[in-house]
Legacy VTK file of the C-alpha trace (Angstrom):
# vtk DataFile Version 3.0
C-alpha trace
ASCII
DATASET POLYDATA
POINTS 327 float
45.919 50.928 66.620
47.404 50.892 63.249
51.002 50.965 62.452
50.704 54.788 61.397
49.610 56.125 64.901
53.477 56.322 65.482
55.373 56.883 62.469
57.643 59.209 64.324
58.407 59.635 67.965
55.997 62.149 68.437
56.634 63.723 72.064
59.551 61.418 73.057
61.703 64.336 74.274
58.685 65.468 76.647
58.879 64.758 80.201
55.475 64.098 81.748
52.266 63.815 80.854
50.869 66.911 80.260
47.405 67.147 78.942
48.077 63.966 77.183
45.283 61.207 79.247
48.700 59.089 80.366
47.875 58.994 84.092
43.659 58.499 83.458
44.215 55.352 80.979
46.241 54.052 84.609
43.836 55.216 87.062
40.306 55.864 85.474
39.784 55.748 82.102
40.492 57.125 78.752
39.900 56.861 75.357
40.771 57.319 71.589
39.377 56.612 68.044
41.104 54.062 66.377
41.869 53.164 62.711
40.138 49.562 62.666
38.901 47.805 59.272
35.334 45.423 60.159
33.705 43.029 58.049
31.013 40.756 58.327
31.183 36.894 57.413
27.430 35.402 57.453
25.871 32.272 56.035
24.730 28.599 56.889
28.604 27.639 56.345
30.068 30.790 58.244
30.890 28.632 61.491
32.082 25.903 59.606
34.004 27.742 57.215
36.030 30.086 59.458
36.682 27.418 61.539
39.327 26.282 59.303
40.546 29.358 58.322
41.320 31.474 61.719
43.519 30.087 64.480
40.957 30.414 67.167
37.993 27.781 67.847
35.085 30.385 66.027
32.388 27.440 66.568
33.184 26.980 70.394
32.031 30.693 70.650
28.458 31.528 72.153
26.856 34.544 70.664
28.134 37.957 71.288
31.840 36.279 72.246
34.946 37.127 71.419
38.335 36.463 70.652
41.448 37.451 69.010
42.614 34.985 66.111
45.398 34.707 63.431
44.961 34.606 59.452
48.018 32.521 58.550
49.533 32.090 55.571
49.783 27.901 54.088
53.296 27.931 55.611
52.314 29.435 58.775
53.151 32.883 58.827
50.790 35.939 59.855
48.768 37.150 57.018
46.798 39.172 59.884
45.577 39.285 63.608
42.104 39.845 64.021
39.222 39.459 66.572
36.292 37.501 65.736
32.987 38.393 67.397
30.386 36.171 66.841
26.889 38.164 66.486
24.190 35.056 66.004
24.268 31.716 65.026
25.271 32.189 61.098
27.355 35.578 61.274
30.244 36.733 62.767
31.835 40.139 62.804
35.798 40.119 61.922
37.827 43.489 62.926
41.651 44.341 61.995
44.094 47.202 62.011
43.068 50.164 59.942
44.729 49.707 56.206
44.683 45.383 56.438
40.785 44.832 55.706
40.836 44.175 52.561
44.011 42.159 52.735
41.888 40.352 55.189
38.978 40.156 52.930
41.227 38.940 49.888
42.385 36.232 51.966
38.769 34.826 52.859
38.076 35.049 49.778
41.007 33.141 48.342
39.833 30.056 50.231
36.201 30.303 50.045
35.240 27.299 48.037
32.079 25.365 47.508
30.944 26.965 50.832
27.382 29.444 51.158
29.412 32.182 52.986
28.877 35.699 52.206
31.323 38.195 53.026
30.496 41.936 53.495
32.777 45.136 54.330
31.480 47.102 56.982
31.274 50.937 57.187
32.127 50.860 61.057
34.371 53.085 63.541
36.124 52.016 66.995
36.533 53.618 70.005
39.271 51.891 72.270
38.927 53.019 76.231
41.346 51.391 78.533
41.498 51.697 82.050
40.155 50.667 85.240
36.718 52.229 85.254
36.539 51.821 81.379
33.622 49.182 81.638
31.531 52.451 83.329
32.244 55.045 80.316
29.516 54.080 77.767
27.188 56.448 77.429
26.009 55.385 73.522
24.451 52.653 71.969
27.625 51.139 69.482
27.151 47.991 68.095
29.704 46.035 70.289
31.125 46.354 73.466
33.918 43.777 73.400
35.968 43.788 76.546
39.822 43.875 75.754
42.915 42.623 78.319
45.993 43.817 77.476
48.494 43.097 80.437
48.216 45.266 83.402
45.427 47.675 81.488
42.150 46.037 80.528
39.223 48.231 79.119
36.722 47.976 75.908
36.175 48.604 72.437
32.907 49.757 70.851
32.524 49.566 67.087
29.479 50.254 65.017
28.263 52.428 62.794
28.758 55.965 63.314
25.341 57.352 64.626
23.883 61.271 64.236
25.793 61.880 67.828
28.870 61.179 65.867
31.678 58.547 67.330
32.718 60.161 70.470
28.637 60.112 71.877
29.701 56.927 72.863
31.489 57.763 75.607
30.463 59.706 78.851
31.710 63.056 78.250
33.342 63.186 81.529
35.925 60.676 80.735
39.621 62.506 78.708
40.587 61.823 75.287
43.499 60.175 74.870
46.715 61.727 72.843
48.084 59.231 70.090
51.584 59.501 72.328
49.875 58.094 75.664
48.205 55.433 73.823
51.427 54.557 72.251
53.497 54.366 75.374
50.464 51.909 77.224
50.582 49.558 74.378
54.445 49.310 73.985
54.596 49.027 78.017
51.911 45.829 77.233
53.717 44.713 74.603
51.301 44.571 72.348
52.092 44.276 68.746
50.479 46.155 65.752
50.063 45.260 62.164
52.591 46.720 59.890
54.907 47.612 62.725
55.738 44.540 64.773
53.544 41.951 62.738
54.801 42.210 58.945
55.001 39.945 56.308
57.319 36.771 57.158
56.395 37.056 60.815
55.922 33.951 62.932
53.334 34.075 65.785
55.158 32.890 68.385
58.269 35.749 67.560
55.707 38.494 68.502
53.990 36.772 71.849
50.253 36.477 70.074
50.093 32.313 70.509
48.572 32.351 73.961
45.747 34.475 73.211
45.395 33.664 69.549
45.557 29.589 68.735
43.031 26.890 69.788
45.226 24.189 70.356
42.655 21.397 70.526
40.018 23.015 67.777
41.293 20.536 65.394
43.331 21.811 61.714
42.944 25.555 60.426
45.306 27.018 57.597
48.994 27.450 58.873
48.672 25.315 61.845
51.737 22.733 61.026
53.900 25.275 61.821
52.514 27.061 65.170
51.974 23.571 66.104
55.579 22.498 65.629
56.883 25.458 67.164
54.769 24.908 70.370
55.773 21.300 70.706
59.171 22.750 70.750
59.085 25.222 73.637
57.988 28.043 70.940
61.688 28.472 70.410
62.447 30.955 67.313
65.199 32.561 66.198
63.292 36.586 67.307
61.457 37.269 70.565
59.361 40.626 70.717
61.048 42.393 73.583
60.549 45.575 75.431
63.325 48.378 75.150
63.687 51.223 77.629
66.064 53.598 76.588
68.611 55.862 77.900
69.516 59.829 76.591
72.014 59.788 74.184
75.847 61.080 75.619
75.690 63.716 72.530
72.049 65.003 73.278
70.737 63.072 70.344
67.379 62.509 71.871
64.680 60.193 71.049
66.110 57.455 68.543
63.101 56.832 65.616
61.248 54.114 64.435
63.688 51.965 61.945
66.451 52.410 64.537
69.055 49.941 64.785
69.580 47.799 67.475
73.257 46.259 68.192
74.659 44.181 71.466
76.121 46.457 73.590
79.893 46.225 72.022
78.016 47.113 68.049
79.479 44.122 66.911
76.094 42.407 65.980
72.706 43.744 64.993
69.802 42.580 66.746
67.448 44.003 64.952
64.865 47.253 64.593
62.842 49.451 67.023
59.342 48.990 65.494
57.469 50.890 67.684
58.791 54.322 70.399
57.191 57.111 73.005
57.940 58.388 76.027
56.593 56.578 79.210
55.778 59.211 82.229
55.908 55.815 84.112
58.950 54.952 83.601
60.731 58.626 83.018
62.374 57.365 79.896
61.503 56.294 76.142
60.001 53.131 75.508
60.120 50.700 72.648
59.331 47.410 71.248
61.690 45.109 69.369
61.961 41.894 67.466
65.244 40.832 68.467
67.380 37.820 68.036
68.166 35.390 70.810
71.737 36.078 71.037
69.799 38.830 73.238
68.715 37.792 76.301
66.141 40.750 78.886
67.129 42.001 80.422
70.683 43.257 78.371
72.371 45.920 77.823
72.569 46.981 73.403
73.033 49.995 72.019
70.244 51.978 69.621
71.949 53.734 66.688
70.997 56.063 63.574
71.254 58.403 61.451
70.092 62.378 61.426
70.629 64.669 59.004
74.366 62.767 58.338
75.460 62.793 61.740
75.528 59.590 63.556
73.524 59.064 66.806
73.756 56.441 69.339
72.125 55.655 73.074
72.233 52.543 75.407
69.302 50.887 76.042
67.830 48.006 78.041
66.121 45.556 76.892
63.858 44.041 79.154
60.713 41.464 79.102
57.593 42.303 78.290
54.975 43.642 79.839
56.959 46.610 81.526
54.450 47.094 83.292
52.609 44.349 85.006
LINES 1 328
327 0 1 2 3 4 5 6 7 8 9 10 11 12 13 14 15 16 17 18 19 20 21 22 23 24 25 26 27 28 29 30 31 32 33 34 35 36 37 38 39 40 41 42 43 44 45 46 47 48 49 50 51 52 53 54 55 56 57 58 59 60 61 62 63 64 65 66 67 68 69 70 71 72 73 74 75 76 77 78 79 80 81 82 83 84 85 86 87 88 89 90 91 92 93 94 95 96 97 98 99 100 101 102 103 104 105 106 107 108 109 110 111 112 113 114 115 116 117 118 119 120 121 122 123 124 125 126 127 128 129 130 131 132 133 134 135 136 137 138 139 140 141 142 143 144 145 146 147 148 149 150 151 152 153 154 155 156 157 158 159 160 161 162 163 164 165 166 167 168 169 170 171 172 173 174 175 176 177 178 179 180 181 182 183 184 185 186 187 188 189 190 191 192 193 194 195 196 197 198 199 200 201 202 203 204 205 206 207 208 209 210 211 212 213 214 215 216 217 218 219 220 221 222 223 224 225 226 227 228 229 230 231 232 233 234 235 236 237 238 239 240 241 242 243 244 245 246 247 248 249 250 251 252 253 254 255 256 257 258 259 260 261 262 263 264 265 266 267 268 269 270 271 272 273 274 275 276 277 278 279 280 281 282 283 284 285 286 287 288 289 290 291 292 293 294 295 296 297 298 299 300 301 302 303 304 305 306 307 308 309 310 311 312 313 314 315 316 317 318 319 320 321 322 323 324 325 326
């Protein structure tokens, strides 16, 4: 999912689903190319060498496992989120959002000293399919099948290299494509957080939700960790919580507020912060959003969205509420 799959609020003022695969990622399956940046990380020092750069314990996995991990930054803020797939017992596949590879790349780089790692960009493609008969809808031979949980809709990614069949001969061809705006309003009802939308530069792991699923607390020290560390001792308290926003229509017809919009307490006295992410949810018969907003605001709360079109001043209450919206 990269951060351009939404850049506006593409279908917001529909109602339903339409032809859109909404309904099949909840009740069978569906599925939908995504922008995703892979590179390979080999050597007799690869375990040892990522071990103390990503957040998650790399040498703890067995081959063909899993997991999502952080890149952090010295003082402990998200450089990226990645998944690290181990693929034998000296190489290890690492996958991002589409556009952050070789910000990804740069960073490994940065801190690979006195270590025989080599470090290879990968010509692959992904094909996310979430739902619950996802695990059934292979049909081609990718690469990897790497199961994925995102809360209340589990399903798989398969990345490889693109074969003659092309991308989408990976997937039985009974099972529907999914439109960008579907896909969008599944992941905001998760709550799951994108690079260069909810995760940007300055952001703290525990603001967007990504600790649980991310850190190895017992792995022993990686890059960053003082501060996820700290904050964990401390309840993960921060000054931002991701949140989810579900959003009301606007008294003057105004629609679908955009990305960018600003979010205030319900009286406008005090902004809150942005909507990072919107689409409309045939679930919940209203448009959906995700947040980073401070903890003056507490889900589920009234605040008001606000902005600007073409001069004229728009505003809408909203909800915010916890996230997943849907469990």
């Amino acid at each position: 999912m990269t951060g351009s799959t939404v850049a506006n609020a593409v279908g917001c003022d529909g109602h339903g689903d339409g032809d859109g695969g909404y309904e099949a990622l909840r009740r069978s399956a569906a599925w939908r190319v995504l922008a995703r940046d892979a590179l390979s990380v080999s050597g007799p020092d690869a375990a040892t060498y990522l071990q103390g750069q990503v957040s998650q314990d790399v040498e703890g996995l067995a081959v063909d496992g899993s997991a999502e991990s952080l890149l952090l930054s010295p003082q402990g803020k998200v450089e990226a989120l990645i998944r690290v797939t181990r693929t034998g017992d000296e190489r290890f596949v690492l996958d991002t959002e589409g556009g952050f590879g070789e910000a990804v790349e740069e960073r490994l780089r940065r801190f690979r000293l006195r270590v025989k790692v080599d470090i290879e960009t990968l010509d692959w493609e992904c094909v996310a399919v979430r739902g619950p008969e996802a695990a059934s809808a292979v049909a081609g031979q990718p690469t990897l099948v790497l199961p994925v949980a995102w809360p209340g809709l589990a399903g798989i990614d398969l990345l490889g290299p693109v074969a003659d069949g092309g991308i989408g001969g990976w997937v039985d061809g009974s099972v529907r494509q999914c439109s960008a705006d579907a896909w969008e309003a599944a992941r905001i009802e998760a709550g799951i957080p994108v690079m260069g939308r909810e995760i940007v530069e300055g952001t703290i792991a525990a603001e967007v939700g990504v600790v649980d699923r991310t850190v190895s607390f017992t792995k022993g020290c990686f890059t960053g960790q003082e501060l996820v560390a700290r904050l964990d001792a401390r309840g993960s308290k921060v000054a931002r919580s991701l949140c989810g926003v579900v959003i009301g229509d606007g008294d003057d017809g105004s629609g679908a507020p955009p990305v960018g919009a600003a979010v205030t307490t319900a009286d406008g006295e005090h902004l809150v912060g942005t909507l990072t992410s919107v689409a409309w949810s045939p679930r919940q018969s209203a448009i959906v959003g995700l947040a980073t907003l401070h903890r003056r605001v507490v889900p589920p709360e009234t605040v008001t969205v606000s902005w600007d079109t073409n001069g004229v001043d728009r505003r809408v209450v909203a909800e915010t509420r916890p996230l997943p919206l849907i469990s």
